[in-house]
C-alpha positions as CSV (number, residue, x, y, z in Angstrom):
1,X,151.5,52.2,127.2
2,X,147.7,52.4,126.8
3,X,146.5,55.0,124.5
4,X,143.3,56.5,126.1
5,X,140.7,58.9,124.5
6,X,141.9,61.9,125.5
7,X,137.9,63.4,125.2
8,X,137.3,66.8,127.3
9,X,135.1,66.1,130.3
10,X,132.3,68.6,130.3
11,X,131.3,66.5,126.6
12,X,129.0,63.6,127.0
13,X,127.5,61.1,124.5
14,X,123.6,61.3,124.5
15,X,121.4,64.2,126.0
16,X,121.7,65.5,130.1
17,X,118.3,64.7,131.8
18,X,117.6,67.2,134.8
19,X,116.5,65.2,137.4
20,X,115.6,67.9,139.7
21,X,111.9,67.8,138.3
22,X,110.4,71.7,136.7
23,X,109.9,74.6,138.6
24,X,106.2,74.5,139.4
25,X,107.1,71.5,141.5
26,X,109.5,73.1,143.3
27,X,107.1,75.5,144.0
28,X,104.4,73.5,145.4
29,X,106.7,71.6,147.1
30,X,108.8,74.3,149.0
31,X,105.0,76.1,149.4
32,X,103.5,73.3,151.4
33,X,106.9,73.0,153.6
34,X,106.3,77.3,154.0
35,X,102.6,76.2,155.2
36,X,103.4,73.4,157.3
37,X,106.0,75.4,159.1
38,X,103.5,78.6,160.0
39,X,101.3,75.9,160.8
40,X,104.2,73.9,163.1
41,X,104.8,77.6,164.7
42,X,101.4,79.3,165.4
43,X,98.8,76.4,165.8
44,X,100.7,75.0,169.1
45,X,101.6,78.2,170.7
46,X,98.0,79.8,169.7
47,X,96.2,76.7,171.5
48,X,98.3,76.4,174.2
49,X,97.3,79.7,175.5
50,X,93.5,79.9,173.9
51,X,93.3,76.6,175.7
52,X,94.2,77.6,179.4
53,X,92.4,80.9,179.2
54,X,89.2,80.0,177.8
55,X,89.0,76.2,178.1
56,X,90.6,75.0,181.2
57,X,90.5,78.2,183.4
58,X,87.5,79.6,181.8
59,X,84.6,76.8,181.4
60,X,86.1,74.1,183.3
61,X,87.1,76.5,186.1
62,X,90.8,74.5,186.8
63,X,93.6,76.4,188.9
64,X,96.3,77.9,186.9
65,X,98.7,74.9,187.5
66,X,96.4,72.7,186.5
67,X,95.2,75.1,183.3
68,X,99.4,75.1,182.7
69,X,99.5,71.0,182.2
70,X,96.5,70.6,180.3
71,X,97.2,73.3,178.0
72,X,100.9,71.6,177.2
73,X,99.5,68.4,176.4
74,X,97.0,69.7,174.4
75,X,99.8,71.8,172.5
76,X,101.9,68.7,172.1
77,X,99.0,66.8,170.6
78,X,98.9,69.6,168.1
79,X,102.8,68.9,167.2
80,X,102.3,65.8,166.6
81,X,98.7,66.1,164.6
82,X,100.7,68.7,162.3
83,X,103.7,66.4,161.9
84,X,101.5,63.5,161.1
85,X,99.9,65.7,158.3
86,X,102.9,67.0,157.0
87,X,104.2,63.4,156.7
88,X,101.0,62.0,154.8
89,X,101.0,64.8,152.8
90,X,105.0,64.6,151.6
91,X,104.3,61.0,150.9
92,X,100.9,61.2,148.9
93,X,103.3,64.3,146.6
94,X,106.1,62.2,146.0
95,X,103.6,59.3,145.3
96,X,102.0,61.4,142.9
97,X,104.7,62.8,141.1
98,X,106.1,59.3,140.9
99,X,103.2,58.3,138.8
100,X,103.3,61.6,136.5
101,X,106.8,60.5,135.4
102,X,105.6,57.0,134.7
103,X,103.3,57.8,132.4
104,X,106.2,57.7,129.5
C-alpha cells in the first residue's frame, strides 16, 4: 500500500491570491451595468413616445399609424445604440484593468 500525506485540505503551500480584483472595481463595474440598465429602460421608452408626439405627429404632421412605426424604429435604433455603448465600454474596462495588473 501507498502511504499518502495525509495533509488537511483547507492548508495550502504558498499564499491564496484573490482573483476577484478589489472592491472599488467592483464598484465601478456593477455602477456602469446600474447606468446602462436605466439607460436600456428609459431612453427607448422616453423616445418612443417624445418621438410620435412631437416629432412625427407634431412637425412632420404623419397620421397616428404612421407616427406608431416610425416611433418603433426609432426606439429600436436606441436599443441597439445603447447596447453598442455598453459593449465598447465593457471591453475598453476589462482592457484597462488588464493593463493595471500587468504593470507587476
Amino acid at each position: 500500500m501507498q502511504n499518502y500525506d495525509k495533509a488537511p485540505l483547507g492548508s495550502r503551500s504558498g499564499p491564496v491570491t484573490d482573483s476577484r480584483g478589489s472592491d472599488a472595481s467592483l464598484i465601478a463595474v456593477l455602477k456602469t451595468l446600474l447606468f446602462f440598465t436605466v439607460l436600456m429602460i428609459t431612453l427607448p421608452i422616453g423616445l418612443y413616445f417624445a418621438s410620435k408626439k412631437y416629432l412625427f405627429e407634431g412637425s412632420l404632421g404623419y397620421s397616428s399609424n404612421d407616427s406608431y412605426f416610425y416611433a418603433a424604429i426609432l426606439a429600436v435604433v436606441a436599443v441597439h445604440v445603447v447596447l453598442a455603448l455598453f459593449v465598447y465600454v465593457a471591453w475598453n474596462e476589462g482592457s484597462r484593468q488588464t493593463r493595471e495588473g500587468k504593470q507587476d
